[in-house]
C-alpha positions as CSV (number, residue, x, y, z in Angstrom):
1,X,172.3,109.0,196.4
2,X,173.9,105.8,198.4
3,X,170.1,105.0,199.5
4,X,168.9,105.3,196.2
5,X,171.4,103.1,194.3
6,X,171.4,100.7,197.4
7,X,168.0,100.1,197.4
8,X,168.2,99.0,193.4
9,X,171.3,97.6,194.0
10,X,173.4,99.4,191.7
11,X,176.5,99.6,193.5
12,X,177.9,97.1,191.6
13,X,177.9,99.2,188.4
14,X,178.9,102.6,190.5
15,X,182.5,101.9,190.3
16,X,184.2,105.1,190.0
17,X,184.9,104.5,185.9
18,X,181.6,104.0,185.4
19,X,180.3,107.1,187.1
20,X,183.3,109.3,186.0
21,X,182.2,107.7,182.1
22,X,178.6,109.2,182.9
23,X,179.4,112.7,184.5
24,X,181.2,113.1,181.4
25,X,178.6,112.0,179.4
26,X,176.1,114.0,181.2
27,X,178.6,117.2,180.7
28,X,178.2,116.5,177.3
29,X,174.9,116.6,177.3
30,X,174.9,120.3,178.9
31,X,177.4,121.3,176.4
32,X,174.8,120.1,173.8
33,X,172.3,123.1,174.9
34,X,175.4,125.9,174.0
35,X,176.9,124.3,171.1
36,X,176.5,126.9,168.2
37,X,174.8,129.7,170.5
38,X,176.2,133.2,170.6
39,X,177.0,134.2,173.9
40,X,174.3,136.3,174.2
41,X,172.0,133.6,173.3
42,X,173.4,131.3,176.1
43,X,172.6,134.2,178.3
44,X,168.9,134.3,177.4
45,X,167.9,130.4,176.8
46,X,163.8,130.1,176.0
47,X,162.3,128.8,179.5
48,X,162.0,125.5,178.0
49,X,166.0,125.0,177.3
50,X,166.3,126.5,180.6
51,X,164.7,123.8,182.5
52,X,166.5,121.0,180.4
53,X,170.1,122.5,181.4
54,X,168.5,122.4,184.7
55,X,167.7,118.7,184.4
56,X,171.4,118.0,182.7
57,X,173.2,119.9,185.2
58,X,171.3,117.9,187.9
59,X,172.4,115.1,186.5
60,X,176.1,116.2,186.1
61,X,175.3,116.9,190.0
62,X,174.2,113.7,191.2
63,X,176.4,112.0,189.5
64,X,179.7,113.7,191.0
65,X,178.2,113.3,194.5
66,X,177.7,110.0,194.0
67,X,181.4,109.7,192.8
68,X,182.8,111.5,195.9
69,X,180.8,109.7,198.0
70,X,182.3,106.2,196.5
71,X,185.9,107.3,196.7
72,X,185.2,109.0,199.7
73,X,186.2,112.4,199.1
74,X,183.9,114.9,201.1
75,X,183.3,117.5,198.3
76,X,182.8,120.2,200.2
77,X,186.1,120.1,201.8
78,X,187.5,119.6,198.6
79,X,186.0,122.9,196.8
80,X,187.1,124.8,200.1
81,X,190.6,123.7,199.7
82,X,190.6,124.2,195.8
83,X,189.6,127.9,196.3
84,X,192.6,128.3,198.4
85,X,194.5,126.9,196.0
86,X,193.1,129.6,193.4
87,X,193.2,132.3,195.8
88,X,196.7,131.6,195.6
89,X,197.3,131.1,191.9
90,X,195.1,133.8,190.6
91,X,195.9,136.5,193.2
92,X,193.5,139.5,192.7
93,X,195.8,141.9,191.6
94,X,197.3,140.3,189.0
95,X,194.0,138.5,187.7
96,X,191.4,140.8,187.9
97,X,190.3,141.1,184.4
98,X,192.0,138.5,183.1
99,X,191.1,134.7,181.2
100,X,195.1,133.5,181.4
101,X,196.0,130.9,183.3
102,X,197.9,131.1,186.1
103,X,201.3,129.9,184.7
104,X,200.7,133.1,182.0
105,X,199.7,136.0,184.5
């Protein structure tokens, strides 16, 4: 992603609003796909919806790499550390089978 937007010299215009503006857009555009489907229909999107969501969530992909990469935050890291942090807010036994949040379990 760096070596792309170097070598059309968009790094002016990768400041970390503007690329947090267009994950969010781009998230919208996933949401787009779902928006008045049953959940069993957003379970069994036609092959053709399928590969746009692929194409949006790419996108939504790209763009948060990018985003790390500009502030410097090594994502990886950061998801490991996150589910540690979950581990410890949504312990299993009290959880399991459960949407609440952790402040409600």
């Amino acid at each position: 992603m760096r070596r792309f937007a170097a070598e059309r010299a968009w790094e002016p215009f990768h400041t970390p609003k503007n690329l947090a503006m267009a994950l969010a857009g781009e998230a919208g555009e996933v949401i787009e796909h779902f928006q008045w489907l049953t959940a069993e229909q957003s379970l069994a999107l036609p092959p053709a919806t399928r590969d746009e969501v692929a194409f949006e969530l790419a996108d939504v992909l790209l763009y948060l790499v990018r985003l790390g990469d500009v502030l410097g935050i090594d994502l990886a890291d950061a998801a490991r550390r996150k589910m540690l942090l979950n581990a410890q807010r949504y312990p299993v036994e009290r959880a399991h089978g459960r949407a609440d949040k952790h402040d409600r379990l």
